[in-house]
C-alpha positions as CSV (number, residue, x, y, z in Angstrom):
1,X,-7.1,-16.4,16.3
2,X,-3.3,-17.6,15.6
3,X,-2.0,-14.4,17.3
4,X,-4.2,-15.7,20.3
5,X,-2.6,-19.2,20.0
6,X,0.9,-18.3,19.5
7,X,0.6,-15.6,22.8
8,X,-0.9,-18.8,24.7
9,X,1.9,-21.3,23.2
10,X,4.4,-18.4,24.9
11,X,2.7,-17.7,28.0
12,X,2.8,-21.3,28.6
13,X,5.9,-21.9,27.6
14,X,7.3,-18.9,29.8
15,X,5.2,-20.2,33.1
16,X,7.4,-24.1,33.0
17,X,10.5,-21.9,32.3
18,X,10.4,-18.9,34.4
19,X,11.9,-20.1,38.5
20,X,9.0,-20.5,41.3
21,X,8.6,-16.9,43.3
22,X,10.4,-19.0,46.3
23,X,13.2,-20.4,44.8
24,X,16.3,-18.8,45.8
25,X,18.5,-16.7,43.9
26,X,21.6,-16.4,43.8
27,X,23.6,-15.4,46.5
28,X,25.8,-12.2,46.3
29,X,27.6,-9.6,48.0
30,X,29.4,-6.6,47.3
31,X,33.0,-4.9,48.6
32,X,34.2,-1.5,48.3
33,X,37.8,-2.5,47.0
34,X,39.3,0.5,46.8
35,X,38.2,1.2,50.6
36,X,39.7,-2.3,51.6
37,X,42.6,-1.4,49.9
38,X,43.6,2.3,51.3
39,X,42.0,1.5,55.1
40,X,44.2,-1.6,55.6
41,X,47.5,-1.9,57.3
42,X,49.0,-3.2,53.9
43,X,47.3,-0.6,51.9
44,X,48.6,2.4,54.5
45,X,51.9,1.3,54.7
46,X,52.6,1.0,50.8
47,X,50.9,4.4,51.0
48,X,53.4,6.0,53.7
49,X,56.5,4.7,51.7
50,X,54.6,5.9,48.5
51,X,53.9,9.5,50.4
52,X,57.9,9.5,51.3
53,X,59.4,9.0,48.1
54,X,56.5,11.3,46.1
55,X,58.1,14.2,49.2
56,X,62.0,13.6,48.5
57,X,60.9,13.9,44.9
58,X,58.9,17.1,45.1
59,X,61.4,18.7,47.2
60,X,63.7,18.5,44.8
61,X,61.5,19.2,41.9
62,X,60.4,22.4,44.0
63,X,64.2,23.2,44.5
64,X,65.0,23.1,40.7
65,X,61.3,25.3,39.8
66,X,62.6,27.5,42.6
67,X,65.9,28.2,40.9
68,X,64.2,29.1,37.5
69,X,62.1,31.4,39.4
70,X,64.7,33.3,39.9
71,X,66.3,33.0,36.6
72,X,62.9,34.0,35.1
73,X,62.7,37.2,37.5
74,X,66.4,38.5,36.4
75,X,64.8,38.1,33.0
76,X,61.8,40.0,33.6
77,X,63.4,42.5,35.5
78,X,67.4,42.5,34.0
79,X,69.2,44.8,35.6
80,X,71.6,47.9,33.7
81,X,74.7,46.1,34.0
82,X,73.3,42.6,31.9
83,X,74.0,42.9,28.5
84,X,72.3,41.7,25.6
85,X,74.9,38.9,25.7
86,X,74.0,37.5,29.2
87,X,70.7,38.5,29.0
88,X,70.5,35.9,25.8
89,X,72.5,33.5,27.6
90,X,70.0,33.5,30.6
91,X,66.8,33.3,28.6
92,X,68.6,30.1,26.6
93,X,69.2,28.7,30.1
94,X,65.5,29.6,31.4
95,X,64.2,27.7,28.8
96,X,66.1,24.9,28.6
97,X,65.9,24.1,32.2
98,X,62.2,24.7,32.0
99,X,62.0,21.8,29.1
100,X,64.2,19.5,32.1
101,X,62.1,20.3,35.2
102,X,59.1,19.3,32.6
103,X,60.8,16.2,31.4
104,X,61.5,15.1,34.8
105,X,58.2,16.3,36.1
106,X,56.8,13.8,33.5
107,X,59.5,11.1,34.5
108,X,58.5,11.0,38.4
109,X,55.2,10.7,37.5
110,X,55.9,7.6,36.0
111,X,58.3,6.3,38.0
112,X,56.0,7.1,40.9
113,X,52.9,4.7,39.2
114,X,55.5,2.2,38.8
115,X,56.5,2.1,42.4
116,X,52.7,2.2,43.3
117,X,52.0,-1.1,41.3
118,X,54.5,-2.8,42.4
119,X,53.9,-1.8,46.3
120,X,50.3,-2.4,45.8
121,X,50.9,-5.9,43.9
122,X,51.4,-8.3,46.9
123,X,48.3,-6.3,48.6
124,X,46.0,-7.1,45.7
125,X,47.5,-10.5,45.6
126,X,46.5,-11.0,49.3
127,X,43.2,-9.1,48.6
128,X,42.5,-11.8,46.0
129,X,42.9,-14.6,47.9
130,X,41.0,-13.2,51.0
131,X,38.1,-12.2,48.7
132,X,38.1,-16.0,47.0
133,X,37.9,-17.3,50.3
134,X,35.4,-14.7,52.1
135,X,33.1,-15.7,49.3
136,X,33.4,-19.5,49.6
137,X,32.9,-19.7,53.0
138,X,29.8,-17.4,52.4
139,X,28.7,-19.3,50.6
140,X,28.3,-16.7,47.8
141,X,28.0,-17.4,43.6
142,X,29.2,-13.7,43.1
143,X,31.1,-11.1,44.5
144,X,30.9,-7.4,42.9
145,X,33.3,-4.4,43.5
146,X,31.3,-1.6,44.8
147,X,33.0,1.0,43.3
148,X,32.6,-0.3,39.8
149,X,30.2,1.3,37.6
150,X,27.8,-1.9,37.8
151,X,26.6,-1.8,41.3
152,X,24.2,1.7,42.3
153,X,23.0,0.0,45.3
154,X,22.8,-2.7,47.4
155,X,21.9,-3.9,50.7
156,X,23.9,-3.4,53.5
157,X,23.5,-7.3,54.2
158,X,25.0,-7.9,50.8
159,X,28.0,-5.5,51.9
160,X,31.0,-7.7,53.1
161,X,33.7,-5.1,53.1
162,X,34.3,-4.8,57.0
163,X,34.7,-8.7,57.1
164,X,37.1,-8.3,53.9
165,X,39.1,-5.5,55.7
166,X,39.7,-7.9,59.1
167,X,40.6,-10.7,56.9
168,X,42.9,-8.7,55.0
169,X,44.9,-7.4,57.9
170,X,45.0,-10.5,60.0
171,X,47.0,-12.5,56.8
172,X,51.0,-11.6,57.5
């Protein structure tokens, strides 16, 4: 008989709480940053100068591999007239440029995720300010990034990333 009254007490309790089947939720909407961000004209041009400096980079890189090729081939293959001598000297060179072309493999990599954050800072700066302002004059309470592990669907009247894009590319 208490269990009965304490489940009534609750059920109750939960019918003056719980919101009215019409009252309206919150309003949301959804954008698929990472598409905003490579599709627009910002986003392509930080990726173009990106895409040339990664190029001069790996050309060089590729030169410098390219020349321990070779090295490593005389090595594998040393011909009657190398002596022990050069031979030693060549392997010592082998590896020691091999340990550079790593290092600086390693370096550009770095370097190169530098230069992407700060190319891609004044885009997500813009991006910011575009989404803050798509969303009040929405008129929405949130705004989710699609891509995050949060959202597995969603309406496509909840998705605003085409009117993010235009927004995006229209700003100077």
């Amino acid at each position: 008989m208490r269990n009965l009254a304490i489940t009534l007490s609750l059920l109750t309790l939960i019918s003056f709480t719980a919101p009215s089947a019409d009252a309206a939720g919150p309003k949301l909407a959804v954008v698929k940053v990472e598409y905003v961000v490579m599709n627009s004209k910002k986003g392509k041009a930080a990726k173009k100068k990106l895409k040339r400096i990664f190029d001069k980079r790996q050309k060089e890189l590729d030169k410098r591999q390219n020349e321990l090729l070779e090295l490593k081939k005389q090595l594998e293959n040393p011909s009657a007239m190398m002596t022990q001598e050069i031979f030693q000297k060549k392997a010592a060179e082998y590896k020691t440029g091999l340990m550079k072309l790593q290092e600086e493999f390693v370096k550009n990599q770095q370097e190169l995720a530098k230069k992407e954050g700060e190319l891609m800072q004044p885009l997500l700066e813009a991006l910011d300010k575009v989404l803050v302002t798509q969303a009040k004059a929405g008129g929405y309470d949130l705004v989710l990034n699609w891509n995050q592990h949060g959202v597995l669907f969603a309406k496509p009247a909840h998705d605003i990333t085409n009117a993010v894009l235009k927004a995006l590319d229209k700003q100077k």
